[in-house]
C-alpha positions as CSV (number, residue, x, y, z in Angstrom):
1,X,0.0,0.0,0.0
2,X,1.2,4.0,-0.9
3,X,1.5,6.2,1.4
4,X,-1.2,8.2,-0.2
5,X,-3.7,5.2,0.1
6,X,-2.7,4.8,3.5
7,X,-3.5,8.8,4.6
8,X,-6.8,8.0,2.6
9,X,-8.0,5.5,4.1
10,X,-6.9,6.8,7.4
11,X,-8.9,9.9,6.5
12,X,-11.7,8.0,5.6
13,X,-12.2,6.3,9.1
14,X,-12.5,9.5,10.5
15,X,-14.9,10.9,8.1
16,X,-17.1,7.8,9.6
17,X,-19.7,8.6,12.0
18,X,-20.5,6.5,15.4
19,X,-23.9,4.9,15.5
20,X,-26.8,5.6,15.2
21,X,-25.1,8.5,13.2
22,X,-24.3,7.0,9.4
23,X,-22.8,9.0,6.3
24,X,-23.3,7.7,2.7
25,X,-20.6,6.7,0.7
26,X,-21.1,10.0,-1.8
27,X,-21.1,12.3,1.1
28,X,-17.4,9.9,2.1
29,X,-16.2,10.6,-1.4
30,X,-17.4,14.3,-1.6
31,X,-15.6,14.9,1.7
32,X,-12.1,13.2,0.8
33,X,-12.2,15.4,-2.7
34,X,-12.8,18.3,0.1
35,X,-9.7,17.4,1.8
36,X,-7.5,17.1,-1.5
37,X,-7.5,13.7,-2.1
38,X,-8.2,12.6,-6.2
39,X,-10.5,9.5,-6.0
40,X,-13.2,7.8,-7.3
41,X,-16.0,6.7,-5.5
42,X,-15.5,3.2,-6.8
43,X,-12.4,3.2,-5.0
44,X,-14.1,4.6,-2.0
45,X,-16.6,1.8,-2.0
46,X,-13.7,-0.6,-2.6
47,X,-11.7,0.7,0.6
48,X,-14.7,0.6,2.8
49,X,-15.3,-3.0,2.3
50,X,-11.6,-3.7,2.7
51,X,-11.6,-1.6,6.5
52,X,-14.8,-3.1,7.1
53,X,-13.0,-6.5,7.4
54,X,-10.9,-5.0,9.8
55,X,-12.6,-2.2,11.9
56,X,-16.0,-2.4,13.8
57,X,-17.6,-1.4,10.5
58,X,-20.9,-1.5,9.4
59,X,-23.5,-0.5,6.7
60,X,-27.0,-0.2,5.8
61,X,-29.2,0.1,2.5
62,X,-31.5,3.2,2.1
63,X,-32.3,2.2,-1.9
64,X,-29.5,2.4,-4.0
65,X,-27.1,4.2,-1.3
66,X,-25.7,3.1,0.9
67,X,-24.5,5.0,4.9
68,X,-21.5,3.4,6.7
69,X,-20.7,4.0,10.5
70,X,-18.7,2.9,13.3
71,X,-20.9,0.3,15.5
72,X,-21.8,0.8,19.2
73,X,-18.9,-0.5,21.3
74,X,-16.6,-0.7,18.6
75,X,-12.8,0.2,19.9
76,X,-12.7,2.7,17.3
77,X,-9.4,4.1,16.4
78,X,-7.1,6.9,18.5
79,X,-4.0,7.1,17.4
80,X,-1.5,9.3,18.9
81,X,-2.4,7.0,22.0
82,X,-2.4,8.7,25.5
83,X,0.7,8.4,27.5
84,X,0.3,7.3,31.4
85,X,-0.1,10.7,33.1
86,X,-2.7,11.9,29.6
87,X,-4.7,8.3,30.7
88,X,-4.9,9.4,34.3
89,X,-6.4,13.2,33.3
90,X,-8.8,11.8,31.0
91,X,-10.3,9.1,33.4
92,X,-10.1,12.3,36.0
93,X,-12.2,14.3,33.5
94,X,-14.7,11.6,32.8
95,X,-15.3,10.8,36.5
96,X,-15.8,15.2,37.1
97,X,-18.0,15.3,33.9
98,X,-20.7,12.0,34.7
99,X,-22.9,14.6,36.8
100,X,-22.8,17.7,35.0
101,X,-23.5,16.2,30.8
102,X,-26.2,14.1,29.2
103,X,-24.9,10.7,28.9
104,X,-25.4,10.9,25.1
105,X,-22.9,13.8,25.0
106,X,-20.3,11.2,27.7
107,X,-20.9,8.4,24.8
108,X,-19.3,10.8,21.9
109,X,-16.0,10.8,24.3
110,X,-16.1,6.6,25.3
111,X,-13.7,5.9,22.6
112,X,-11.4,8.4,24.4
113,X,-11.9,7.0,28.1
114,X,-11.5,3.2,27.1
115,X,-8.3,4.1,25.1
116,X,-7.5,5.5,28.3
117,X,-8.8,2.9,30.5
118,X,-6.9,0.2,28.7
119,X,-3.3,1.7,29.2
120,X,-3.8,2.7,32.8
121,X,-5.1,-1.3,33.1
122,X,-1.4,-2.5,31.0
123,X,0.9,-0.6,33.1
124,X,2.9,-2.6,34.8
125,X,3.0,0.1,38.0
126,X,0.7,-1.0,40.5
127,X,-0.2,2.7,41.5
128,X,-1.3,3.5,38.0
129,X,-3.1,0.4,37.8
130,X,-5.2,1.4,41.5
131,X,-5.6,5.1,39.8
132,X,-9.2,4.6,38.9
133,X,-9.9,3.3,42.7
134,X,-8.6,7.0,43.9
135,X,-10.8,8.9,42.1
136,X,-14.0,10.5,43.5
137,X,-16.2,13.6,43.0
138,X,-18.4,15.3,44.9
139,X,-21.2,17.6,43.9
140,X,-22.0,19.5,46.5
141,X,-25.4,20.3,45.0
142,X,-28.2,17.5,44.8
143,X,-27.6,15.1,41.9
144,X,-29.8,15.6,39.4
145,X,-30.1,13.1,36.6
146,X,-29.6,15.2,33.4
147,X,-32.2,15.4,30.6
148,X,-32.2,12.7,27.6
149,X,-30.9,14.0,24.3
150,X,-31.5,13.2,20.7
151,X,-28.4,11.6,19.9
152,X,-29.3,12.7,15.7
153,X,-30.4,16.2,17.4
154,X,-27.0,16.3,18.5
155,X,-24.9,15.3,16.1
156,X,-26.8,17.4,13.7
157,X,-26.4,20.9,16.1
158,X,-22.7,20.1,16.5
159,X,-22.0,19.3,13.0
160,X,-23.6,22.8,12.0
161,X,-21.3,24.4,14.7
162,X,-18.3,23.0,12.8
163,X,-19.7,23.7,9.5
164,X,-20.9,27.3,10.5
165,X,-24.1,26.1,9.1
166,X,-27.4,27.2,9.1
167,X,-30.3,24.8,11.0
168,X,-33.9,24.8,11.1
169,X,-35.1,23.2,14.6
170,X,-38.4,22.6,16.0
171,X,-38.8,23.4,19.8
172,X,-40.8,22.8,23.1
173,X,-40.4,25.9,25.7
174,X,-41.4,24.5,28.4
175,X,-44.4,25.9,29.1
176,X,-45.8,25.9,25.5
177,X,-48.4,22.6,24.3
178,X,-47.2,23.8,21.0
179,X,-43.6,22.6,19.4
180,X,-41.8,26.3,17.8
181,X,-40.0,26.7,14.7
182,X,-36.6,28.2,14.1
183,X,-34.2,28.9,11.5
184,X,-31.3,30.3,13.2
185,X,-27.2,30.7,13.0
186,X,-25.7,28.1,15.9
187,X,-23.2,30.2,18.1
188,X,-21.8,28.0,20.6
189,X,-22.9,25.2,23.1
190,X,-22.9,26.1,26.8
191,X,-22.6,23.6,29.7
192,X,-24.7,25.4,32.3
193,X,-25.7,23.2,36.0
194,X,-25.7,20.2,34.0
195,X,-27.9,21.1,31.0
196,X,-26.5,22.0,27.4
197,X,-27.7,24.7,25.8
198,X,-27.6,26.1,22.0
199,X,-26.4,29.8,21.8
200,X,-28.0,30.9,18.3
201,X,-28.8,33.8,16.3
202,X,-32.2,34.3,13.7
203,X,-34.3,37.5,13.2
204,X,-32.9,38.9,16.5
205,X,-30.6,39.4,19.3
206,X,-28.6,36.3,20.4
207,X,-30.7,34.1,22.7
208,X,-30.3,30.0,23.8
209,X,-32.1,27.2,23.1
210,X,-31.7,23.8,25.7
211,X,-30.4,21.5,23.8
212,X,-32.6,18.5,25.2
213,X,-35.9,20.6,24.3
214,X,-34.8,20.9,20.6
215,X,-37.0,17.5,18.8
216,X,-36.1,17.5,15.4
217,X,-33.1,19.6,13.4
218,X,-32.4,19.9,10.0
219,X,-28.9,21.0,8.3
220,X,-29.5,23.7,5.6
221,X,-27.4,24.5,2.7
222,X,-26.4,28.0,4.0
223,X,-24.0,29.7,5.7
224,X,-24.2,30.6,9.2
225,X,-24.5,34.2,10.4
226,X,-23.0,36.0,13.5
227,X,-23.2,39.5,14.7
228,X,-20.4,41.7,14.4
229,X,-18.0,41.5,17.0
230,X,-19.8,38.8,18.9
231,X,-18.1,36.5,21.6
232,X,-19.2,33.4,23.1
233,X,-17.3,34.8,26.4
234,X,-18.7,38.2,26.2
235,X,-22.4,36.7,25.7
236,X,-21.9,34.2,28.8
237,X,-19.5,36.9,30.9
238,X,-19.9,40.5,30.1
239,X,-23.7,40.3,29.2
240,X,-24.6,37.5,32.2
241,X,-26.7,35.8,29.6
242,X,-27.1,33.2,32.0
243,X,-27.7,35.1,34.8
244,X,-31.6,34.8,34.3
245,X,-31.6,38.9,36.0
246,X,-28.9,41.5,36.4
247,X,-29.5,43.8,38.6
248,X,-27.7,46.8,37.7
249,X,-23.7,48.2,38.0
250,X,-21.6,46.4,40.2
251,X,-21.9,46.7,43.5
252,X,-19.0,46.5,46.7
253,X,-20.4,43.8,48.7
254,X,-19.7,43.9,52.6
255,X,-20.4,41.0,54.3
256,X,-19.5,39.0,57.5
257,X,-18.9,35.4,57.4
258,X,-18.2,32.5,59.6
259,X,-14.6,31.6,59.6
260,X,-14.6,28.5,57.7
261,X,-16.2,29.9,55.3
262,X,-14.2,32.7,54.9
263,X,-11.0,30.4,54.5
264,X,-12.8,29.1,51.2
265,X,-12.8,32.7,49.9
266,X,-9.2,33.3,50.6
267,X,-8.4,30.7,48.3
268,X,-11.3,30.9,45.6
269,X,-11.8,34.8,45.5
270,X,-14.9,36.5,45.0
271,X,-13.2,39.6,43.1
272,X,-9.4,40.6,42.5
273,X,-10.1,43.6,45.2
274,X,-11.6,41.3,47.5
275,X,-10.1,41.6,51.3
276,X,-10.7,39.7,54.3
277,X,-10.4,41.4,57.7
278,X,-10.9,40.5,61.6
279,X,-14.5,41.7,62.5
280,X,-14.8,44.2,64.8
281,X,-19.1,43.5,65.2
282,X,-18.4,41.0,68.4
283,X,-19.2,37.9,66.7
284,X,-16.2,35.8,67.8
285,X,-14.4,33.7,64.8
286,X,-16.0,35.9,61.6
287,X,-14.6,37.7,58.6
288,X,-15.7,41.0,57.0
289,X,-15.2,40.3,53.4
290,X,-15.2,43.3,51.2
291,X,-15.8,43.0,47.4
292,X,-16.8,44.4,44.0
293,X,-19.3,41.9,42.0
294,X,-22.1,41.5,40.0
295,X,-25.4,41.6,41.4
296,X,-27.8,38.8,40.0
297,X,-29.5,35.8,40.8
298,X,-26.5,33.5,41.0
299,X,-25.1,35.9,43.9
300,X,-28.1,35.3,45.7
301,X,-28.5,31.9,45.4
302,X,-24.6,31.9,46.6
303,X,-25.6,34.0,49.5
304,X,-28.5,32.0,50.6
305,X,-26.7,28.5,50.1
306,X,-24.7,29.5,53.3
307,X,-27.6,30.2,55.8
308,X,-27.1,31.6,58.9
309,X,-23.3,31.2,58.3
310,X,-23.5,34.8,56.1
311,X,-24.9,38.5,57.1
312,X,-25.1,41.2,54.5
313,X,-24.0,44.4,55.8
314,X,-23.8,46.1,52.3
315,X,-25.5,47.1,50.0
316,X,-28.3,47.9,52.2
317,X,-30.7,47.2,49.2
318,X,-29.3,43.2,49.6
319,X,-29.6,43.5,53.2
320,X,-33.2,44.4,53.0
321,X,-33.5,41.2,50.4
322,X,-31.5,39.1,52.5
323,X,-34.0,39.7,55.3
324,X,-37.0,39.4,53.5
325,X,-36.1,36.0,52.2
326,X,-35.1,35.2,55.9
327,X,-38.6,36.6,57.1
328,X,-40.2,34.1,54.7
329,X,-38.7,30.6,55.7
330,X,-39.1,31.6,58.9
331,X,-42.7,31.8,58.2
332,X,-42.4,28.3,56.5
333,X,-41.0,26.9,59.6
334,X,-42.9,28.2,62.3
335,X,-45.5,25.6,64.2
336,X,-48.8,25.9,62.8
């Protein structure tokens, strides 16, 4: 075999998609003439059956075409291989990301993690070996068992993310009986608390779609749009997109926490001015943290996750929130 055959039909096994996802051998061909290669598509077709003896391969029949793609379970192939230390990050990274994606988006990276699995399993250290035994996460939140996905759905969002394709998708909000229609731009995938969610542009400003909540997509011959000067970061960071409600300017937050608490702050900071002093209010063993941050939601669901182990001094319009929700659950609470 040439060279040239071999990078061919190398390319070619990647062009193949994991099931249930399938390609057809024109759209093979029309993608390896993209890529520079001069072929036929009888030689395509020839090269296919040949891998197909070798590689979890597999086909089916729609008519007179016929789609090709790599079977469930199949090993797959993943070459450069990870060395030791690449293994142990990647089964790290699968262990941190099983609570926080939809197992159909964990099954596009199982290739990945079994590759890795099997050379932390052939090493002859006995450490490496016990690696996956040492490895535990903790979500300090209350696991919640994220939403099933359309694997197709899926595949068909991210391949018009790499395409910079356009997509028409049909949609449930969740509190419409009614599926909606959209033609839109894709701008980025977010992981937000565990749910995905598209980032898109149509008629309008920016907005997101969940990803689960999307039932049927369709790729469309054009090119995909974006706004001048827009930024995936500056949509998620500067505009709080997924913030649910900004409240304003930033404000200098003055609070006084318990101790231990405050020890977690030192190290993950809420701000780069951020400062942590003795306080001078009596409580014995509590910090008066001082910084500049965003007012939204997520600061007061961060506030309120620490119960009575926070007080809001300032500002005293957050005070007077603080209290309020205080005033409530004790409401909730009292004997009847």
């Amino acid at each position: 075999m040439t060279n040239d055959s071999l990078l061919r039909q190398w390319a070619l096994l990647e062009l193949i998609p994991r099931a249930p996802n399938q390609r057809h051998t024109s759209d093979l061909h029309q993608a390896l003439v993209n890529r520079g290669y001069e072929v036929t598509i009888r030689t395509v077709q020839r090269d296919l059956l040949n891998l197909s003896r070798i590689f979890c391969l597999a086909s089916n029949e729609t008519g007179r075409r016929q789609a090709w793609f790599w079977m469930k379970g199949g090993s797959g192939i993943h070459l450069p291989l990870p060395d030791e230390p690449a293994a142990l990050a990647l089964l790290l990274a699968e262990e941190h990301l099983k609570p926080l994606l939809p197992p159909e988006t964990l099954d596009l990276m199982k290739p990945t993690f079994a590759a890795a699995q099997r050379i932390v399993e052939s090493t002859p250290h006995e450490g490496m070996a016990k690696w996956p035994e040492r490895i535990q996460v903790i979500d300090r939140n209350p696991l919640q068992k994220p939403p099933a996905l359309d694997s197709r759905v899926q595949h068909t969002v991210y391949t018009a993310l790499f395409q910079n394709q356009k997509l028409k998708l049909n949609y449930q909000p969740r509190y419409k009986k009614k599926p909606s229609e959209y033609t839109i731009s894709p701008l980025g995938i977010v992981s937000h608390r565990g749910l995905l969610y598209l980032v898109v542009v149509g008629d309008y400003d920016p907005f997101q779609l969940a990803l689960h909540r999307i039932t049927a997509a369709e790729l469309l011959d054009e090119k995909g749009e974006s706004p001048t000067d827009f930024t995936l970061g500056g949509y998620v960071n500067d505009d709080q997109a997924f913030t649910n409600r900004r409240f304003g300017e930033p404000i200098k937050l003055v609070i006084r926490m318990q101790e231990y608490a405050a020890k977690h702050l030192a190290e993950c900071q809420l701000s780069t001015d951020q400062t942590i002093e003795p306080d001078t209010s009596g409580k014995e063993g509590w910090k008066r943290i001082t910084a500049t941050v965003n007012e939204n939601e997520e600061l007061h669901w961060w506030l309120n996750s620490y119960g009575a182990g926070v007080e809001v001094i300032e500002p005293s319009a957050l005070r007077k929130a603080m209290c309020e929700t205080a005033a409530a659950l004790r409401k909730h609470y009292e004997p009847s």
